[in-house]
C-alpha positions as CSV (number, residue, x, y, z in Angstrom):
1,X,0.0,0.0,0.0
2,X,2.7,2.4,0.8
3,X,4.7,1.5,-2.6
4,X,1.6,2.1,-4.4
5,X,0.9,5.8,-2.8
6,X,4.8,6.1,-3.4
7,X,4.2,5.7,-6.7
8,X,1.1,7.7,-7.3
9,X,2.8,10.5,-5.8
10,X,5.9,10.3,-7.9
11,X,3.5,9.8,-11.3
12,X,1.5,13.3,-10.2
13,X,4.5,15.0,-9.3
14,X,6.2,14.2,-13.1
15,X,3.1,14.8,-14.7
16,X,2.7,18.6,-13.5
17,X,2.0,21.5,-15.9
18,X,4.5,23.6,-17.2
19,X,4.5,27.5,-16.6
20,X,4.5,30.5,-18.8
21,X,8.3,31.0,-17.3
22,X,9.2,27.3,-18.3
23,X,7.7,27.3,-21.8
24,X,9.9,30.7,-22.8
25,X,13.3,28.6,-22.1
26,X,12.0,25.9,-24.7
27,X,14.2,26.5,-27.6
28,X,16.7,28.7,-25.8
29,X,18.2,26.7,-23.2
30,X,19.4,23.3,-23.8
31,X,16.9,20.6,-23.1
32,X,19.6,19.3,-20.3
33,X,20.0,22.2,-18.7
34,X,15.7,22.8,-18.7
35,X,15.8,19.8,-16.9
36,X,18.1,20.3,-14.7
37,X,16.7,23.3,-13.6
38,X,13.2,22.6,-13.1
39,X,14.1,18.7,-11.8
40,X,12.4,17.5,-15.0
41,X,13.4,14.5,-17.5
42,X,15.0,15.5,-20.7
43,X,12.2,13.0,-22.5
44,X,10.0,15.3,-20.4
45,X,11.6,18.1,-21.6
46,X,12.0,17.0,-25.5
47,X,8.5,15.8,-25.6
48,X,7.2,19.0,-24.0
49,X,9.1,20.9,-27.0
50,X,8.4,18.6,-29.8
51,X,4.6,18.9,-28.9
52,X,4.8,23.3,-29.1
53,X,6.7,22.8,-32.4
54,X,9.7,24.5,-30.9
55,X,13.1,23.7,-32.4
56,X,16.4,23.5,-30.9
57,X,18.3,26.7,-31.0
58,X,21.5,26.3,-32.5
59,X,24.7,28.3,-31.0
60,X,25.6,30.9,-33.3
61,X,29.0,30.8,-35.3
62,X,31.8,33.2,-35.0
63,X,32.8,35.1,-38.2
64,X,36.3,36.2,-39.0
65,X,34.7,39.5,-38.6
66,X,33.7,38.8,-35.2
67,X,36.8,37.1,-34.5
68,X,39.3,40.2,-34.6
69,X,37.1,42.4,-32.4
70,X,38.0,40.0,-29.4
71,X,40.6,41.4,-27.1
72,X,39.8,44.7,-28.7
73,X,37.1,46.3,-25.9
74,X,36.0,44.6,-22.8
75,X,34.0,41.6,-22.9
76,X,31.3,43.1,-21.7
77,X,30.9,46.1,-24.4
78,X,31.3,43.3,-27.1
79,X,28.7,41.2,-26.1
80,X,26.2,43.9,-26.1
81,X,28.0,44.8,-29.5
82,X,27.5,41.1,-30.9
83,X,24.3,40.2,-29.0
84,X,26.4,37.7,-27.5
85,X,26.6,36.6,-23.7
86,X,29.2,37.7,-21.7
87,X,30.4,34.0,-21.2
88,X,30.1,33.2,-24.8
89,X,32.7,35.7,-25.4
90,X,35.2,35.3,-23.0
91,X,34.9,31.7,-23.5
92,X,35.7,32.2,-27.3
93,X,38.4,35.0,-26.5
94,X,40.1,32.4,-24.1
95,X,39.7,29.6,-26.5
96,X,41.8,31.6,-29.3
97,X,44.3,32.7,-26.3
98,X,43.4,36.2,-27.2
99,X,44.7,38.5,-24.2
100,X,41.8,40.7,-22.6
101,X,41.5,44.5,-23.3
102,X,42.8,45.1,-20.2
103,X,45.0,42.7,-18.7
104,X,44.9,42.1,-14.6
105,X,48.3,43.9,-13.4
106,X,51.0,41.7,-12.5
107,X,51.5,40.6,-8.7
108,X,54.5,42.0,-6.9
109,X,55.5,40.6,-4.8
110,X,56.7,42.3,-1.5
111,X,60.7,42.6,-0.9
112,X,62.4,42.6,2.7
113,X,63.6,46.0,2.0
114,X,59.5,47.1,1.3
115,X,58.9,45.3,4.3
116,X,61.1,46.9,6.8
117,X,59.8,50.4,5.4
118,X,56.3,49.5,6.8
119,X,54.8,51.6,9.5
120,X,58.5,53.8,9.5
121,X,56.5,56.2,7.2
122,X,53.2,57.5,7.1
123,X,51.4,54.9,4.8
124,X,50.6,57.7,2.3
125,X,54.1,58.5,1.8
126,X,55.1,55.0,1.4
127,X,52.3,54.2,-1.0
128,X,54.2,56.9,-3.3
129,X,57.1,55.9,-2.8
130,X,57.0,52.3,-3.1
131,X,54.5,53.2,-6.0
132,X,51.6,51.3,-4.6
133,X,48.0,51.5,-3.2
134,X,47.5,52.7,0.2
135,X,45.4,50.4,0.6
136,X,48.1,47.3,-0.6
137,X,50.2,49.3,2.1
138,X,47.7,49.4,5.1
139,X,46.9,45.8,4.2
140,X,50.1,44.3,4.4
141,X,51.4,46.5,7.3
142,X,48.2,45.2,9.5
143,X,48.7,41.5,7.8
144,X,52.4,41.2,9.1
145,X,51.4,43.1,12.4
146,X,53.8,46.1,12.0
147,X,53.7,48.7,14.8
148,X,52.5,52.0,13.4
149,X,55.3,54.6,14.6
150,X,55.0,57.2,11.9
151,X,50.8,57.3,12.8
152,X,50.0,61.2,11.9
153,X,48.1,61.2,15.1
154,X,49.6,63.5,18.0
155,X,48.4,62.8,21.0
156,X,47.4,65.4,23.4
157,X,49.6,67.1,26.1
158,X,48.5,68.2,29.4
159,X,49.4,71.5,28.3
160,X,47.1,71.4,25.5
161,X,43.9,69.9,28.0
162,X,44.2,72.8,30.2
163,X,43.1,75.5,27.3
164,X,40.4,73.3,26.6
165,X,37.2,75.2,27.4
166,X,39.0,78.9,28.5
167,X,39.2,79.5,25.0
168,X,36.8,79.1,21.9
169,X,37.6,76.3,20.4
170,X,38.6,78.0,17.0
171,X,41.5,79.4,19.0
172,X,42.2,76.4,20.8
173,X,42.5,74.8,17.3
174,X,45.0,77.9,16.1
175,X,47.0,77.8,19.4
176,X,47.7,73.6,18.9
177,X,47.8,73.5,15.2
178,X,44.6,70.9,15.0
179,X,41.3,71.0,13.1
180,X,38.3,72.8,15.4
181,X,36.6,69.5,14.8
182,X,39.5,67.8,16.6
183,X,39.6,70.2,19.4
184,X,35.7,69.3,20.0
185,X,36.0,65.8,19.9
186,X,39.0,66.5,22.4
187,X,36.7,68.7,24.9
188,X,33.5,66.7,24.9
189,X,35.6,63.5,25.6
190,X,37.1,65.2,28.6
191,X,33.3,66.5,29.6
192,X,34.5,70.1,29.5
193,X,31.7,72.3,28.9
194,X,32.5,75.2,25.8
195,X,31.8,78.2,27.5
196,X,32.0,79.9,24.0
197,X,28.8,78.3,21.8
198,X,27.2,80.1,19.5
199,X,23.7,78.7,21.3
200,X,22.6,81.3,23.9
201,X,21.1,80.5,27.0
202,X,17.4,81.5,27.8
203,X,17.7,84.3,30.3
204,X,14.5,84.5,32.6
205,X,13.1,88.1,30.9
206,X,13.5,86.1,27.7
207,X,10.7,83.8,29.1
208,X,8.7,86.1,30.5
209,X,8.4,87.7,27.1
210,X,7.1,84.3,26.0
211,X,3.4,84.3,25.1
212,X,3.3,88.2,24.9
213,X,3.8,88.5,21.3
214,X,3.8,86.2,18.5
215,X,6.4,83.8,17.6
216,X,7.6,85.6,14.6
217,X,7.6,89.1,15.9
218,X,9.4,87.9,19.2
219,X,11.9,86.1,17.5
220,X,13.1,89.5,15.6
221,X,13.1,91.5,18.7
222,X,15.2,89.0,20.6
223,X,17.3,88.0,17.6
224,X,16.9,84.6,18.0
225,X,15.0,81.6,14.8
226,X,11.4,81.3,15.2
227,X,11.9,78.1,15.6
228,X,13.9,78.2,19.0
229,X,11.4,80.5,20.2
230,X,8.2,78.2,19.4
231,X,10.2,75.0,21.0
232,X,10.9,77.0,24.1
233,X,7.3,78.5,24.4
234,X,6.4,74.7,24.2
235,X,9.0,73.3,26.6
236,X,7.5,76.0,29.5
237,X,3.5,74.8,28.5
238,X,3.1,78.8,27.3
239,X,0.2,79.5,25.0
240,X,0.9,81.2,21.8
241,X,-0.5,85.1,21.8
242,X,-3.2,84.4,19.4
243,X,-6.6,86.6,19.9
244,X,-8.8,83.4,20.4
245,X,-12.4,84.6,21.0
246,X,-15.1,82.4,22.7
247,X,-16.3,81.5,20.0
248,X,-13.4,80.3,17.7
249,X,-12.1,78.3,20.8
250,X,-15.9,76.4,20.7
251,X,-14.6,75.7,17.1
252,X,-11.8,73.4,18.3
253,X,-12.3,69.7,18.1
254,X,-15.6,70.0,16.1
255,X,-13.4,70.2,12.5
256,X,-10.3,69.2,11.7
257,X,-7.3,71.6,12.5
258,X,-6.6,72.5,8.9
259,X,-10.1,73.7,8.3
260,X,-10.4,75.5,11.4
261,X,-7.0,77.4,10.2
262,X,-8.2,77.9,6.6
263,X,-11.5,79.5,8.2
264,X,-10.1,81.7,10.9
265,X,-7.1,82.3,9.1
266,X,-4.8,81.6,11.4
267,X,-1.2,79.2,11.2
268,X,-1.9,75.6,11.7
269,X,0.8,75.4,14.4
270,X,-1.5,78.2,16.4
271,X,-4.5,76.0,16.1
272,X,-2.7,73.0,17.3
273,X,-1.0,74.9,20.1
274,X,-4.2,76.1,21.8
275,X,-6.0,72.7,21.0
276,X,-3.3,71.3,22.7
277,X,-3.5,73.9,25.6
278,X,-7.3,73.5,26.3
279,X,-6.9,69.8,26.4
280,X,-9.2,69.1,23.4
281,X,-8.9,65.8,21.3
282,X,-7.8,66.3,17.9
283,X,-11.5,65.2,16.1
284,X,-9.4,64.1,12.7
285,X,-6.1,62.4,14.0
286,X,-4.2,60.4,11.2
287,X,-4.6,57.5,13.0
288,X,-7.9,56.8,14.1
289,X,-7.8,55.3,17.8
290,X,-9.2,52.1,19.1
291,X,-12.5,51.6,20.8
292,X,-13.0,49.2,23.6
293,X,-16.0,48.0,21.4
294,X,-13.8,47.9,18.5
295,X,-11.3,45.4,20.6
296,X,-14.2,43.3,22.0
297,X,-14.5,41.9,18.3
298,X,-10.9,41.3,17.5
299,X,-10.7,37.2,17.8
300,X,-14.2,36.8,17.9
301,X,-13.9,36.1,14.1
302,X,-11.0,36.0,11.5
303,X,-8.9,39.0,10.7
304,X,-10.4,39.8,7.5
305,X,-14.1,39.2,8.6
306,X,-13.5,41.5,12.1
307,X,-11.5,44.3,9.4
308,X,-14.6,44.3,7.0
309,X,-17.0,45.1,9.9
310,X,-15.4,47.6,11.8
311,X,-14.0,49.4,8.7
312,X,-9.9,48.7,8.9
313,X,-7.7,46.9,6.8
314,X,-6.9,43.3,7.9
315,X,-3.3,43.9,8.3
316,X,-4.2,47.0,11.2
317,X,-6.3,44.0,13.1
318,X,-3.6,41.4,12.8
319,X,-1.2,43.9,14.7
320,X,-3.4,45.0,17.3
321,X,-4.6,41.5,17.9
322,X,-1.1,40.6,18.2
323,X,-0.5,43.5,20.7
324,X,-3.1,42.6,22.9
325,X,-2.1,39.3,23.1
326,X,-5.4,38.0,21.7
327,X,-5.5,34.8,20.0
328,X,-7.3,33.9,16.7
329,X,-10.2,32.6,15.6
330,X,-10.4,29.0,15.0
């Protein structure tokens, strides 16, 4: 009984139909290498052919013509040339022992005298000098273990630590002879606080100007971006100086925030700042929230049943199913 389901099962799995990708390679692969590939016969294969009326494609001869452009361009720009695979001519290029267009440069091989210039010189130099790659140079240095003595990094002094922080860094950089970007690397390492930034602090009048005027206008007067000045006024919980009537506040949470700015003509940031202030819901958030009615259903059904009722796509139950630890529907 189990020889004859063995059987059965090997008969159905030979006799399964052929796709649209299989049938294009009739004719242009070879019938071995169909079968090979898709774990067919080659009877299977021939008789599949011989049945579309598909004959075997026949490799294409090289001309003399063809012939003398090998070794001429790279392989690659020929066989777009010749409608030819790239295999096909390398193959026939190497067959002839034709040299490519661009032969591989000869291997040198490393003397002891190259060898005991390693890490004496900065690698850059040696690289010129030996007339090789920096990175054949780093390589081999760091393959034979050679210390690193002419390294272009200086380390720091005390000296040098001690003006970190009474000077700007700029001049810090001028005084040592390093990069400013070195100099800040050095000082935040060493938690040294730059009493020079460009950044300046909020000073308490500063924030009791907050609120008083509008973003814009109280960004010009204390010369700072309207940007800092809105972040700020948001990090203290201060309400932007909009004239908000009674009325236009009874507006919020009824529309969205982008109608109610359109209407009243006011910045959508203003309209979301004293939302935000009043404690209103957004009524038209991007992502609509969850109900608890809406999470009663969720494994009550399957995914795609529960989506279709409560108006969500099945992929938004799946993941808050799977967040609430809820298992599926049977």
């Amino acid at each position: 009984m189990i020889v004859r389901e063995e059987v059965a099962a090997i008969l159905k799995w030979m006799s399964r139909p052929w796709t649209q990708r299989q049938i294009k390679q009739l004719g242009i692969l070879a019938d071995a290498d169909i079968a090979r590939r898709w774990r067919r016969t080659i009877a299977e294969v021939v008789a599949e052919r011989e049945a579309r009326r598909i004959h075997v494609a026949t490799p294409r001869r090289w001309t003399a013509k063809e012939i003398r452009l090998l070794g001429t361009m790279p392989d690659t720009e020929l066989a777009m040339r010749l409608k030819r695979t790239w295999h096909n001519v390398r193959y026939q290029r190497r067959a002839l022992h034709i040299p490519p267009f661009r032969a591989r440069a000869k291997f040198r091989y490393w003397t002891p005298k190259e060898i005991r210039l390693l890490g004496t010189i900065p690698d850059a130099d040696l690289a010129r000098k030996l007339k090789r790659s920096l990175c054949a140079i780093q390589s081999q240095r760091a393959l034979l273990k050679r210390p690193y003595i002419a390294a272009r990094f200086r380390p720091w002094t005390a000296k040098e630590d001690r003006l970190l922080g009474k000077k700007s860094d700029a001049e810090v950089a001028r005084l040592v002879k390093r990069s400013v970007d070195c100099v800040k690397a050095r000082r935040s390492k060493l938690g040294i606080a730059d009493q020079f930034a460009k950044v300046r602090p909020w000073t308490r009048t500063e924030e009791r100007l907050l609120g008083t005027l509008p973003d814009g206008e109280l960004a010009r007067k204390l010369k700072r971006g309207v940007s800092g000045v809105r972040l700020r006024r948001q990090q203290l919980g201060i309400l932007n100086v909009v004239r908000w009537t009674p009325a236009q506040d009874r507006l919020l949470g009824v529309v969205s925030d982008h109608e109610i700015a359109k209407k009243l003509r006011k910045s959508l940031q203003a309209v979301r700042d004293c939302r935000w202030y009043l404690g209103i819901v957004n009524p038209a958030p991007l992502v609509r929230p969850w109900t608890h009615s809406e999470e009663k259903m969720l494994g009550t059904d399957i995914d795609r049943i529960v989506a279709a009722k409560i108006g969500r796509t099945r992929d938004a139950v799946l993941q808050r199913r799977l967040l609430l630890d809820i298992p599926a529907a049977g």
